[in-house]
N, C-alpha and C positions, 0 to 999 in steps of 0.2 A: 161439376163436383156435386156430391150424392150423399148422404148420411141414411143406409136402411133404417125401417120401422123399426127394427130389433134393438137397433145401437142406440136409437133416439129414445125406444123406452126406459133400457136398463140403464142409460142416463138419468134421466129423470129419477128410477126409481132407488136410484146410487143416490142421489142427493137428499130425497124423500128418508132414506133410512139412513145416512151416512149421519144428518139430523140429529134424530132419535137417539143412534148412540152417543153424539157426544153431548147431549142435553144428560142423559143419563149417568155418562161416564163424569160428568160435574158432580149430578149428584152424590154417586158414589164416593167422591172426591172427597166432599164436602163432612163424611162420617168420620176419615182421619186427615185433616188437610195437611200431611208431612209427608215431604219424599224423601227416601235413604237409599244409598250405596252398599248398607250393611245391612245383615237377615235379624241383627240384634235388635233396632229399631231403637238406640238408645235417644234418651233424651238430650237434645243439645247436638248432636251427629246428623242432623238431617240438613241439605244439602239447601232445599228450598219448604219452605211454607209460608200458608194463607191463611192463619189460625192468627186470632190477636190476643186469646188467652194466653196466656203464659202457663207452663207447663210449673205447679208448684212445687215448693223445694223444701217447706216448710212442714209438710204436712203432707198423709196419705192422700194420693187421688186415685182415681178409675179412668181408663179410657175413655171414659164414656163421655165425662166430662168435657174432653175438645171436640165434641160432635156440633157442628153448628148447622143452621137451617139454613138453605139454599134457594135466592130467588126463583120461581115458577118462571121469571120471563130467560132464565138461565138453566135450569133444572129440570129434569122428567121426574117425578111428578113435581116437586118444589118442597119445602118444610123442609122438615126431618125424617126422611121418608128412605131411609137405607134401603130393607127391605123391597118397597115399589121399585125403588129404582136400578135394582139388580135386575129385577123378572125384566123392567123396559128394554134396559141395557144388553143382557140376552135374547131378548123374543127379537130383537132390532138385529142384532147382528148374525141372527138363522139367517134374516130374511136377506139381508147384504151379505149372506157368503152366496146365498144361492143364485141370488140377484149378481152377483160378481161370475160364479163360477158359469153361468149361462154364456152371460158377455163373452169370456174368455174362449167357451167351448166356440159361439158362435164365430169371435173372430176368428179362431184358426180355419171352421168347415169355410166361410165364405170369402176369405184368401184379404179380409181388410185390413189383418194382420200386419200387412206390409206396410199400412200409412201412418202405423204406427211404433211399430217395433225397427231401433235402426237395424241397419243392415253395413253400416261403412264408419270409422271413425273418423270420417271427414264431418258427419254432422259437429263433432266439438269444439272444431272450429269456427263451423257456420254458427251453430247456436251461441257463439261467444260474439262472434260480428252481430248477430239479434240482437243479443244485450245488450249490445253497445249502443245500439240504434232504439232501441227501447229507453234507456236512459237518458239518449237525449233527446225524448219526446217525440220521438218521430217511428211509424214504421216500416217494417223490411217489403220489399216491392212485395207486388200481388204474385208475382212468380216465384217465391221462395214459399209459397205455400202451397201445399197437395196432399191435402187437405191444411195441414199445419208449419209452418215454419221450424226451424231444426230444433228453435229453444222451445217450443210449444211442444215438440213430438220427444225432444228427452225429458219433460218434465210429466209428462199424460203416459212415457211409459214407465218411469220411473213408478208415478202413484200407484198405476195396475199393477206393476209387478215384484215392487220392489217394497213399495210403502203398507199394499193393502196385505203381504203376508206375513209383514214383521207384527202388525197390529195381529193377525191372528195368535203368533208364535207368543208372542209375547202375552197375551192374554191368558193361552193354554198353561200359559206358563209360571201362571201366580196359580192352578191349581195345585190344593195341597196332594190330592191322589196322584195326577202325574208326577209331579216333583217327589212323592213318597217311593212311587216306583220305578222313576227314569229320572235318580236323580241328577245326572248327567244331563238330561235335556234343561233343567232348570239352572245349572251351572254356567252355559252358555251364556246366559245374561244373566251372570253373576247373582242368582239364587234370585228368592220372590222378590224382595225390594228392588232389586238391578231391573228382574223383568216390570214391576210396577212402575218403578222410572221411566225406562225405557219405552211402556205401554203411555205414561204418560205424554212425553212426547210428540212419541206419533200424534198421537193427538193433537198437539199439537202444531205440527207440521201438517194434519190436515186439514184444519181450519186458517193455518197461512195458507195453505193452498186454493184453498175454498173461496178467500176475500181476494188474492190475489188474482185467479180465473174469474171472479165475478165482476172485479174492476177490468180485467181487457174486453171482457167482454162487450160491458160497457161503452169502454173508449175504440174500442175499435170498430165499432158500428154498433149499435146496439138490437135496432131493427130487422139489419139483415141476416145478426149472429140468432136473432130469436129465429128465424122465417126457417136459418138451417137445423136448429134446435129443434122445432116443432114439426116442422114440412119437410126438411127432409132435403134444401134444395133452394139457389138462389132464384130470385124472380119471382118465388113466390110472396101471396100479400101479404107485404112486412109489415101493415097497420093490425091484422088480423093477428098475427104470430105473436105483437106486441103486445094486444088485449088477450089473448090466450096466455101468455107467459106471463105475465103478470096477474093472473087470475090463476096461476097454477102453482107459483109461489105463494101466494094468500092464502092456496086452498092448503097446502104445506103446513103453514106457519096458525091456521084456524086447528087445523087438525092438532099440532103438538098443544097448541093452548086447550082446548076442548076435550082432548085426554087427561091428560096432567091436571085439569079439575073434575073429571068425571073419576079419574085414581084417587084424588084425596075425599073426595065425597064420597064414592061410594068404594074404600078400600079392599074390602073382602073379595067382591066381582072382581076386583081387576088383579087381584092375585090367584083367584083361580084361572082366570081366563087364561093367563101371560102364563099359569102353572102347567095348564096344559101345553102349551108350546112348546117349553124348553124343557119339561120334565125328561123325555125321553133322550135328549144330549147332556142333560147335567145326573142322573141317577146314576149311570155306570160312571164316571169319573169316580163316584163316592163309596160305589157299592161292589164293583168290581177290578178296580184295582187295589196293589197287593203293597204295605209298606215294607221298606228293607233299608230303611233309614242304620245308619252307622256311624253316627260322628263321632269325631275325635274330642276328650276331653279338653284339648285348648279350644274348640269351639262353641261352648259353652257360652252361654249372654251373662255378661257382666249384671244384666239385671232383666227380670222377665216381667215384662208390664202385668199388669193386673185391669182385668174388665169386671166388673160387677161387683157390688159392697157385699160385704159380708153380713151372713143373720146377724136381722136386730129382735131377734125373738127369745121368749124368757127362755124357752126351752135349750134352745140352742146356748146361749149367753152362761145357763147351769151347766151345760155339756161342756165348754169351754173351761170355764172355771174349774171345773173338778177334772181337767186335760184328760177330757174324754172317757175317764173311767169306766162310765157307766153306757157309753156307747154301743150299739148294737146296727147290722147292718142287716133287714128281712128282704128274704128273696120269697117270693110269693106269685100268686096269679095262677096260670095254666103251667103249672109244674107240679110234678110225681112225689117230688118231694120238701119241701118248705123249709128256706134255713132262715137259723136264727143268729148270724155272725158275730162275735165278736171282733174286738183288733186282735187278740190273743190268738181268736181262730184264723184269723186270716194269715197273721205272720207264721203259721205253724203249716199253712201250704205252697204250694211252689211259690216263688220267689224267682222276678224277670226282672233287670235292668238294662234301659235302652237310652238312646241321647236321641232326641227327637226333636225336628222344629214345629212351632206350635204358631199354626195360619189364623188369625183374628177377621171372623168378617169385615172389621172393619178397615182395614190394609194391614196392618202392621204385623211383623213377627218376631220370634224370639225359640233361641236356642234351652235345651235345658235337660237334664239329666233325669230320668223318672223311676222308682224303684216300688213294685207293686206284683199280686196276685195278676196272674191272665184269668183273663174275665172267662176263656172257655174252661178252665178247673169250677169255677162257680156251676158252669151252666152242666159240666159231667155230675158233678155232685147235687143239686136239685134236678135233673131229667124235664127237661123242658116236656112236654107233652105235643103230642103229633101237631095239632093244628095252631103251637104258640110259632108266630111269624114274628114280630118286634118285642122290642126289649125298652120299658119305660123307668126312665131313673128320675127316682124322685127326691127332692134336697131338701133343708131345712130353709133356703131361702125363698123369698117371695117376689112373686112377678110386679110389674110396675101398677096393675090392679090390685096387688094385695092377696092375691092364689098362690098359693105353691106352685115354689118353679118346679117345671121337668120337663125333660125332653125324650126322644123317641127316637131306637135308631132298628136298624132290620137285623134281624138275628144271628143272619150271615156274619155279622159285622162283628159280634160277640167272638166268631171263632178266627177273625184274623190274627194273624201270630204277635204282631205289636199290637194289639187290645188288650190292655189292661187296666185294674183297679187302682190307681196308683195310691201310697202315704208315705210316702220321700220324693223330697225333692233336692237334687243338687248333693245328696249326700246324709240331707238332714228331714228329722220328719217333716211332714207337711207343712207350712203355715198358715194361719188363719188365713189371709187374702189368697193364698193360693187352692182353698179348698179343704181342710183340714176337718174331719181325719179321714177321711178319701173323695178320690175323685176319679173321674174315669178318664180316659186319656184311649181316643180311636184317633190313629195318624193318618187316616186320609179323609178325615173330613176335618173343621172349620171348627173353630173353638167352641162356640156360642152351644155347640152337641156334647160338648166334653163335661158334663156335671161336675159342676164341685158340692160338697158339702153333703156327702149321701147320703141318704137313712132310708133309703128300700130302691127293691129291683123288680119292677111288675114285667111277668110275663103275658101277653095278649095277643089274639087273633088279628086287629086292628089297631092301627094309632086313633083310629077316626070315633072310636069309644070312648075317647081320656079328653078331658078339659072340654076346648072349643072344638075339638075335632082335627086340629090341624097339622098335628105334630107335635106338640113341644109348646111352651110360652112363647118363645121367640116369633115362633108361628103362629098364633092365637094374637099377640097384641102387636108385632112388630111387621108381618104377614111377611116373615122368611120361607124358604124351601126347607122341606121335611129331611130332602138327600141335598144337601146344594154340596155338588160339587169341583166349585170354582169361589 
């Protein structure tokens, strides 16, 4: 018996990243720790959580509020590190689809296929006699394995085939652009929280999987399971295989420690770095597909959470008070013509109403009815100018430095058919926590894009001009993606 190079590396390097995402997929966890069955995300409906605040009933809160900070010896990077730990949790799972999809090509050309994929339903049996011998502490002769024994060989091909595509499907599956455009593919696991559950999971299933393989390993020889791990082959020096494996999980376990402080230390590099990676699989999800969202008015959330506090600034505070009267909304930058909107002007142009569900970086979602200008009537009426590429909305609120928020989206974006300016919600105008007296509202990307509280619309050549350069606040102090979308 033989294990090629090939098999014996993209093992190892299946374990090496299989790691990474779920250190990261904690983290992410760790931004809303609640799972639901429902796309409402209401409070009190959630099936399981790890959250020991309590959700207050007394008083306004913000999502943001049950964000808690996640151990480093558990977490990629560890803190409060949402942001980092999305770019980890992506850049990690390029490298294990392609690290997986190698495997798979490889097994088929080199016919090794066979000692793993059954071929008879007689293994169900045999792998049920494994069992049985496995729980009473004892194991099945050396002849019932070639290379693996029956319960060995349905559980190694279940993860290949069964386990590592649901993690993909289900991932793809909490984006808001696919789900905007296929919404039928997100339905299958019962909309984003179903697939978020779901995703979660796996996850767990394969870290059982992971401690369970790594305890037979142990007990079933430890030595000569390394010698075939490493060499490729029994007989060989299993003292050798033992110092190599064991120096090769260290170098594993050095590595995610070693990252995950070099991410919180030096934030910005490791968000460009990870940015380059996954930029080119997460921009088209966000920038190229098309919403066609339709829901029915009984689908509506009972109540739409709310992320981020509303201005505490004088100016805003007088706009409020005098319900906005004296509101105005400038379109300006690299355009032909410059407006100076009111609410008056706005409700006096086209007029679009859509029931939309609204994706929260931080997992949770919520259905909800939106009535507002399409943002492409703004952009016919001031004439963008040739060389304007993004679109910079800028609020009356302030970033956690004390800057004016805004964020930045690509211009394309502006003329999607569900883009628009919205100031009704649910039937009724705006409400302060919900962004009042507009907000913008693009359904295939991720909330934290969606401005609330507007008071101008800059047209520019670059994002990389505005703020810190990076996109948007979120991106400047939180180091999100500029397109993220998933």
């Amino acid at each position: 018996m033989d294990f090629p190079a090939w098999l014996r590396a993209t093992h190892w390097l299946n374990a090496f990243f299989l790691g990474f995402l779920i250190r990261a997929g904690i983290q992410i966890l760790g931004a809303y720790p609640r799972l639901y069955w429902n796309d409402h995300s209401t409070p009190g409906t959630e099936w399981l959580k790890f959250a020991r605040r309590p959700i207050p009933s007394d008083r306004p809160w913000i999502t943001l509020e049950q964000e808690r900070d996640v151990s480093p010896l558990l977490g990629q990077p560890g803190g409060n590190n949402l942001g980092l730990g999305r770019h980890w949790h992506f850049a990690a799972a390029l490298f294990w689809i392609v690290n997986g999809l190698v495997y798979v090509l490889l097994l088929v050309v080199s016919g090794e296929w066979q000692r793993l994929v059954p071929t008879s339903l007689s293994i169900v049996g045999e792998a049920w006699q494994a069992f049985l011998t496995y729980l009473s502490l004892q194991q099945p002769p050396s002849a019932a394995h070639s290379p693996y024994d029956a319960l060995q060989q349905l559980a190694y091909a279940a993860v290949v085939f069964l386990l590592g595509p649901f993690l993909i499907l289900t991932g793809a599956a909490q984006s808001p652009g696919l789900e905007a455009q296929f919404p039928r593919f997100a339905a299958i696991f019962g909309g984003r929280q179903g697939a978020r559950s779901l995703h979660f999971l796996g996850l767990v299933a394969f870290v059982a999987f992971t401690l369970v393989h790594t305890f037979m390993v142990v007990v079933t020889g430890f030595s000569r399971n390394m010698a075939d791990m490493l060499f490729g082959e029994h007989g060989a020096d299993e003292g050798a295989a033992v110092i190599v494996g064991l120096g090769l999980i260290g170098a594993m376990f050095a590595a995610y420690g070693i990252t995950s402080w070099a991410s919180r230390r030096w934030p910005r590099s490791a968000q460009h770095a990870l940015g380059r990676l996954i930029r080119p699989a997460m921009r088209p999800l966000a920038l190229r597909t098309r919403s066609r969202q339709h829901y029915p008015a009984a689908s509506i959330s009972p109540e739409l959470l709310v992320n981020g506090a509303p201005p505490d600034t004088a100016d805003y505070r007088a706009l409020a008070e005098a319900a906005f009267a004296g509101w105005r909304l400038d379109v300006d930058g690299l355009v032909g013509r410059p407006l100076h909107l009111s609410a008056a002007d706005l409700r006096g142009m086209p007029e679009q109403t859509q029931i939309t569900k609204h994706h929260c970086i931080q997992g949770w979602s919520g259905i909800a009815e939106w009535t507002g200008v399409p943002l492409g009537a703004i952009l016919d009426a001031c004439a963008p100018q040739p060389k304007a590429r993004f679109l910079v909305f800028h609020s009356y609120q302030l970033d956690e430095s004390g800057r004016p928020f805004y964020e930045s989206v690509d211009l394309a974006l502006g003329r999607h058919p569900q883009t628009i300016l919205a100031y009704r919600m649910n039937g009724e105008p705006l409400s302060v926590e919900h962004g009042a007296p507009l907000r913008l509202r693009v359904e295939t990307e991720l909330g934290f894009k969606m401005v609330k509280w507007l008071r101008r619309i800059e047209l520019v050549a670059d994002y990389r001009t505005v703020g810190q350069g990076q996109g948007g606040s979120r991106e400047d102090t939180m180091f999100y993606e500029q397109a993220p979308g998933i």
